[in-house]
C-alpha positions as CSV (number, residue, x, y, z in Angstrom):
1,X,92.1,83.5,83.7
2,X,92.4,80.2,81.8
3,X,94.6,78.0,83.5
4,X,95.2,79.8,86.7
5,X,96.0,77.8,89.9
6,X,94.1,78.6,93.2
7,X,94.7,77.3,96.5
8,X,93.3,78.4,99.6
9,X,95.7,80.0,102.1
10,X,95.5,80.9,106.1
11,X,98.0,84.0,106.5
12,X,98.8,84.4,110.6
13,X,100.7,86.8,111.9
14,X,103.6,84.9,112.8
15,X,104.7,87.9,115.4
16,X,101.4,87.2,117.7
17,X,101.9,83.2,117.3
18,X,104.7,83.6,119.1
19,X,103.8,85.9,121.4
20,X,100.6,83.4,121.9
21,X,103.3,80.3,122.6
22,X,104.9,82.4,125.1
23,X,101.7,83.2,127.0
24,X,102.0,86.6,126.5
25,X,98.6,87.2,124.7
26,X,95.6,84.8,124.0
27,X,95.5,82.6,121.2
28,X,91.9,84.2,120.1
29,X,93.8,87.2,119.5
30,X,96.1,86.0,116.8
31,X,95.6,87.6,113.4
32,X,95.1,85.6,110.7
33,X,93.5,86.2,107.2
34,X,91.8,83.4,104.5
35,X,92.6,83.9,101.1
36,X,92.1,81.9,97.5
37,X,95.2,82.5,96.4
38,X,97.0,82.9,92.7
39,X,99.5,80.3,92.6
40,X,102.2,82.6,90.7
41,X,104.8,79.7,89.6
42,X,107.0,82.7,87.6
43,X,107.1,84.6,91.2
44,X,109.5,83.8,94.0
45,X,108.2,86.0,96.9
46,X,105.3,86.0,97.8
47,X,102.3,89.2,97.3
48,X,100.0,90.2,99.6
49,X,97.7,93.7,98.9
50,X,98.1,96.6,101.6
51,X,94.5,96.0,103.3
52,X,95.9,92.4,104.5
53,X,99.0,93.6,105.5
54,X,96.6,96.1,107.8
55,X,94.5,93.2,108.5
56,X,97.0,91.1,110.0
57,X,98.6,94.3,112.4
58,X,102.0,93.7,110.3
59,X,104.4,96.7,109.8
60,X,107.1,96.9,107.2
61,X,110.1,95.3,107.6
62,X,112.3,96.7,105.0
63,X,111.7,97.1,100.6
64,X,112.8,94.8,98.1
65,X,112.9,95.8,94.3
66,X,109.9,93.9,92.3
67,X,110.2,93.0,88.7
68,X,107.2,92.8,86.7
69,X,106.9,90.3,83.4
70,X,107.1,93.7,81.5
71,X,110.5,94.4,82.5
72,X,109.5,97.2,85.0
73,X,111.1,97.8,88.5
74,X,109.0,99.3,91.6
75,X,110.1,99.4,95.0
76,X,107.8,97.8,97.1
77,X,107.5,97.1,100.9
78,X,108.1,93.6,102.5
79,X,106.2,92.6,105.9
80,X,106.9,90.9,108.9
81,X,106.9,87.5,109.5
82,X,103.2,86.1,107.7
83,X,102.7,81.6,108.2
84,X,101.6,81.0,105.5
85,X,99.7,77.6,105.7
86,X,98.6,75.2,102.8
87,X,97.1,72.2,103.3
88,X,98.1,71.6,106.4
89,X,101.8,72.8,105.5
90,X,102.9,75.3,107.7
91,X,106.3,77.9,106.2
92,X,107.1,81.6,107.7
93,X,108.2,84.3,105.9
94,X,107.7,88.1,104.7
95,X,105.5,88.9,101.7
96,X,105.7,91.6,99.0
97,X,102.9,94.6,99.6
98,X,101.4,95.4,96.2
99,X,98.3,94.9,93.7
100,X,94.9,93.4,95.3
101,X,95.6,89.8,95.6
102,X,97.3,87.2,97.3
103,X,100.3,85.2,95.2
104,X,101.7,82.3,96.6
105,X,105.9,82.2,95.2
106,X,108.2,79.7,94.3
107,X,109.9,80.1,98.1
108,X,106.9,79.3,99.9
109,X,105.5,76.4,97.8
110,X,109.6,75.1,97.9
111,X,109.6,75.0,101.8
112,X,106.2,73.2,102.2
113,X,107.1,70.9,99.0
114,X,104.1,71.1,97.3
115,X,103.7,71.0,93.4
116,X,101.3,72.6,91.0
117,X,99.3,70.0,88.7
118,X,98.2,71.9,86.1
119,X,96.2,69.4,84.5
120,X,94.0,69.2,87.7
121,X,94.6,73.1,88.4
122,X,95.4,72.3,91.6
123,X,98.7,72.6,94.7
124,X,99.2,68.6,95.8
125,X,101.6,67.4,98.2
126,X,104.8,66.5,96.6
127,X,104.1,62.8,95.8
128,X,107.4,61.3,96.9
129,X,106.9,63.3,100.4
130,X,102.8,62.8,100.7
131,X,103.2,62.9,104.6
132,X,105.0,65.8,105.1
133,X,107.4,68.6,103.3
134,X,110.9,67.5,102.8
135,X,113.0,70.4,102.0
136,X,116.5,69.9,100.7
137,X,119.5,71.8,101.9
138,X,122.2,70.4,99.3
């Protein structure tokens, strides 16, 4: 598509990090899944397809209604907890389970403070926080 923005994207399974930190299982078995990504800036959850969702060992955690750019509604399922990291730039949250391929939201690009150039067609850090995300709370 002309114009699209891709980045690529490690998705872990942010249930066996944890259980990794504790000791509890070894880091080699952390799922994790690498993806070039469509940077959907008119999204604010993230999508990943089912076979991901499978491929990381996540369950569903609950559905939220989606709303397409048609004006449709479809119930969808939301996942675990999925890291999402970009660039370096790490942010945990659930993702939406539909279509075939991964969309990175407005949420997760908010939390790791990272801006879409669309000249370049590319995700850069925030320039006024190149060292790390900032994220406001006011």
């Amino acid at each position: 598509m002309m114009g699209e923005v891709r980045v690529k994207v490690k998705l872990t399974n942010a249930l066996d990090r944890a259980l990794a930190r504790r000791g509890q299982i070894e880091n080699e078995s952390i799922r994790s899944y690498e993806a070039d990504a469509l940077i959907d800036t008119g999204a604010v959850s993230s999508v990943i397809p089912l076979n991901v969702m499978e491929q990381l060992g996540l369950q569903v955690d609950g559905q939220r209604v989606a709303e397409y750019a048609d004006g449709r509604n479809e119930i969808v399922d939301l996942t675990e907890p999925i890291t999402f990291e970009i660039i370096g730039r790490k942010t945990t949250e659930g993702a939406m389970v539909l279509g075939d391929e991964v969309l990175i939201g407005q949420t997760v690009l908010e939390v790791l403070d990272l801006l879409v150039d669309c000249h370049s067609r590319k995700v850069i850090p925030n320039p006024a926080h190149p060292d790390q995300p900032v994220v406001k709370i006011k």
